[in-house]
N, C-alpha and C positions, 0 to 999 in steps of 0.2 A: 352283276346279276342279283333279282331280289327274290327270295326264298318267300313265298306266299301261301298264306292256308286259306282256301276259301270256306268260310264258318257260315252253317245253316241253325247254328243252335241245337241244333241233333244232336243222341248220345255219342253217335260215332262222331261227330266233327268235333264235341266237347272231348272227347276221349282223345282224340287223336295230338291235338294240344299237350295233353298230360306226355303221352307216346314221343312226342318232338321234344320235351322238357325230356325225360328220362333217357333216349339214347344220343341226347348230346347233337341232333341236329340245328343248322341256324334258324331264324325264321326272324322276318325281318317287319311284314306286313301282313296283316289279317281282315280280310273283307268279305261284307255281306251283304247282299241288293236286297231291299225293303219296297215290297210292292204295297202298290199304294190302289186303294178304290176308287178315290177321286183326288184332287189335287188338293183334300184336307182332312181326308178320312185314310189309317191305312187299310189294309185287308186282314191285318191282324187281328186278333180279338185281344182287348183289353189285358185281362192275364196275361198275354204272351207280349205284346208290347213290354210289358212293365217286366218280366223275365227276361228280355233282351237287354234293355238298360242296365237290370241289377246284375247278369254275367256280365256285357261290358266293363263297367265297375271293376268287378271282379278280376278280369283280364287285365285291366290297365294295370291293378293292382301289384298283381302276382307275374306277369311276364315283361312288363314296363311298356305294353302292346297299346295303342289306342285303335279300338276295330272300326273300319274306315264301312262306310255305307255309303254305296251306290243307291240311288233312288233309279227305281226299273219306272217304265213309261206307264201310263195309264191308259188303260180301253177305252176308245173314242168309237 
């Protein structure tokens, strides 16, 4: 079985990271779907892109976690 957090970037799902570190539970995989506007734009804005990336980073850093991104479909 794999122990997964599904990460939104939110303060709860950032916090909740720290919460899984502190009482010592596993946690194996970390994933987050990136919706996208078209098949080259995402629906993120600029800052938050680029805040995604540098917590990644962070993540990989600090839990030895690389956060696994689902691409969600795009409205046709």
């Amino acid at each position: 079985m794999d122990y997964v957090l599904s990460l939104s970037y939110g303060k709860d799902s950032l916090a909740c990271l720290g919460a899984i570190e502190k009482l010592g539970w596993p946690l194996d995989r970390i994933v987050t779907v990136d919706l996208w506007a078209t098949d080259t734009i995402p629906a993120d804005l600029p800052p938050m892109v680029e805040f995604k990336e540098k917590a990644d980073k962070i993540i990989k850093e600090r839990w030895g976690i690389s956060v696994e991104h689902v691409r969600g479909a795009t409205y046709r």
